[in-house]
N, C-alpha and C positions, 0 to 999 in steps of 0.2 A: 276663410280669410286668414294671411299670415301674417301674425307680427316678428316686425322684422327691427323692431328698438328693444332693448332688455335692459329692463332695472332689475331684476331678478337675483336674490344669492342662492349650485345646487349641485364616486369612482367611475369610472365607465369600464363597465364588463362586459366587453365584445362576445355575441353570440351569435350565431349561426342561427337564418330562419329555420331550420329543420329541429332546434332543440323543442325538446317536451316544454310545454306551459303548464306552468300551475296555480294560474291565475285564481282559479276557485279552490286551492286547498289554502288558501293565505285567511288569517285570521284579519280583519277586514272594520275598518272604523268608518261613519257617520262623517259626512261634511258638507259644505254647502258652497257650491260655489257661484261665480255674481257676473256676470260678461257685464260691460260699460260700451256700447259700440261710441262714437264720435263723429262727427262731420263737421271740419273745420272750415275754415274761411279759407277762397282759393288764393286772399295774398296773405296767409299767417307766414310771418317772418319766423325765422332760427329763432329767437329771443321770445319771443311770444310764444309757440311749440316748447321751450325751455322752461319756461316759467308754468304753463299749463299742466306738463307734466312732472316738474317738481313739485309739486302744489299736491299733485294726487297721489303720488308716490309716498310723499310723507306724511299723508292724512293717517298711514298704518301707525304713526306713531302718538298720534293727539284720541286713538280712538280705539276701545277694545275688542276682540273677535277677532281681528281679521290676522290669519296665522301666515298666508300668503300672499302675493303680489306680485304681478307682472304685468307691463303696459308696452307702448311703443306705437311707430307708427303701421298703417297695415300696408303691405307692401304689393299685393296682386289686386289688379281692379275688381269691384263686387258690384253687382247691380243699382246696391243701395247709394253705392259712392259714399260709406264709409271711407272713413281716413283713419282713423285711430281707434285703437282699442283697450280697456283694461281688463284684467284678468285679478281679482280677490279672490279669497277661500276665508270662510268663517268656520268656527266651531261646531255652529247650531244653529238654526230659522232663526231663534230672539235675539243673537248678535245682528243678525242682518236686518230685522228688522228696527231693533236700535240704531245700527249705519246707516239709514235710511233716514230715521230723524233726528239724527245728530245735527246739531245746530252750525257745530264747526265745519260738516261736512258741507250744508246746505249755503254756508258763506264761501266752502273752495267753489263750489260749482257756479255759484251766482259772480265771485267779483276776478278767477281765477281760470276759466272753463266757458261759462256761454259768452264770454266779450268775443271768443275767439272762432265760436262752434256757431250750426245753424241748426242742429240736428243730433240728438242724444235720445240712446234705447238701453235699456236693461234687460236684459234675460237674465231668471236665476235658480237652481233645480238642485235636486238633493243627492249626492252619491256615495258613494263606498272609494276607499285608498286604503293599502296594504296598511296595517294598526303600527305603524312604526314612527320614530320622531322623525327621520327623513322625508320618508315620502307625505306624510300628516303637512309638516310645515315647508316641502321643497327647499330641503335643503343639502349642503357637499357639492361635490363635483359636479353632479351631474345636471345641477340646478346652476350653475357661473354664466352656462350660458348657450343660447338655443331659440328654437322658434315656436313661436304657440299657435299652432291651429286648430284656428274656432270653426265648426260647422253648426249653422241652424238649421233647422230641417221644420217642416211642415208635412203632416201627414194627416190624408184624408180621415176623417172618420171612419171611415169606411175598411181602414187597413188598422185601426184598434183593435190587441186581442187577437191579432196572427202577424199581418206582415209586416208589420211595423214593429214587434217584438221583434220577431225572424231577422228584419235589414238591422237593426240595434245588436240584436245576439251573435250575426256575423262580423258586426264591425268591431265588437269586445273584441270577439275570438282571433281576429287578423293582428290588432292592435297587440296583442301579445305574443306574435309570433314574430316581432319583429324588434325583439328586446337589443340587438342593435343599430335600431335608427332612433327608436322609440325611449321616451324615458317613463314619460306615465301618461296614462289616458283614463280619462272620466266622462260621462253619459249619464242625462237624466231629461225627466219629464221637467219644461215648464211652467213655475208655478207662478208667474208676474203676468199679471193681468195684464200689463198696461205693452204687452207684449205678446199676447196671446196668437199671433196670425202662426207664429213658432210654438211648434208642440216638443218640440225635444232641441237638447242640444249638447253637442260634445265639444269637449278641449283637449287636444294631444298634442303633449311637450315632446318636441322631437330633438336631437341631439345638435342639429345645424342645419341650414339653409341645403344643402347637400343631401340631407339625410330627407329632408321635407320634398326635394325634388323625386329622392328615389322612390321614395313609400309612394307619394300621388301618382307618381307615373307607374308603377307596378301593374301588373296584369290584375295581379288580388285585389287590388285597391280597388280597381276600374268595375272588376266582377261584381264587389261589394255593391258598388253604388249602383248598377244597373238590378240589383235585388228588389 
């Protein structure tokens, strides 16, 4: 799924797929990030969409934890017929589970969010970003503005513990070799019950709607997913 609206504030150093990665010599911090999928109503007006996602956008500010943020609506059809998406980053599991029963939050969703929706999922899984203030809280250039694609993936029991590491381990490894479309990518296990038919799922901030064409339609990309 791509989101294709940005509330988001985040240099761009153009590099070539053939440069070295060093994705694992990076000194490397703890995060948590949260997907919001949506399903809105098929006659939500401008104004209604407006007020839904202002509401959530600013909940970063009435509520602690949450170091990032990015939403908008989702712009390529999905099975699910999601419409919108948001994207948090918490510090640590007990921010998010705080966000979760925050009172203020449980009034944006109730009189702000389900008037306008039919259908809301949560995924949310623990990762690793490069120890720095930039890429911790997505912020500078590279963060102003860009397209967020979400992948959920569902994997057999049956490919725990080899291929389902292996298709994860190649999609890091591609994700980094493409530090000029890419700006940062994250991957983790799962851990919201109330979502569980998705065993993993990644986020990759790609630089532009451009950039997002290239990388999916790539041969590598294509290779990955048929892993």
């Amino acid at each position: 799924m791509r989101l294709s609206r940005e509330r988001t504030v985040g240099t761009t150093v153009l590099a070539s797929k053939e440069q070295s990665s060093s994705y694992n010599s990076e000194k490397k911090r703890k995060v948590v990030e949260h997907i919001c999928l949506l399903k809105a109503k098929k006659d939500l007006s401008e104004e209604e969409e407006k007020d839904m996602l202002d509401y959530l956008y600013t909940s970063q500010y009435q509520m602690g934890g949450i170091v990032a943020i990015s939403l908008g609506r989702i712009s390529n059809e999905n099975v699910e017929n999601y419409t919108h998406g948001v994207f948090m980053r918490f510090q640590r599991k007990e921010h998010l589970v705080k966000f979760y029963e925050n009172p203020f939050y449980s009034k944006v969703l109730k009189e702000h969010v389900m008037p306008y929706c039919h259908g809301l999922m949560n995924v949310d899984y623990e990762t690793e970003v490069e120890d720095d203030i930039l890429p911790i809280f997505r912020k500078g250039e590279d963060f102003n503005f860009g397209v967020e694609f979400v992948l959920l993936i569902s994997f057999i029991q049956s490919a725990f513990g080899g291929p389902a590491e292996d298709a994860l381990e190649s999609l890091k490894r591609l994700t980094a070799e493409f530090p000029s479309l890419i700006v940062q990518s994250t991957q983790g296990s799962n851990f919201n019950l109330s979502s569980e038919i998705y065993t993993h799922a990644v986020v990759i901030r790609l630089r532009s709607v451009e950039a997002f064409e290239m990388f999916v339609g790539s041969s590598d990309y294509k290779e990955v997913r048929c892993v």
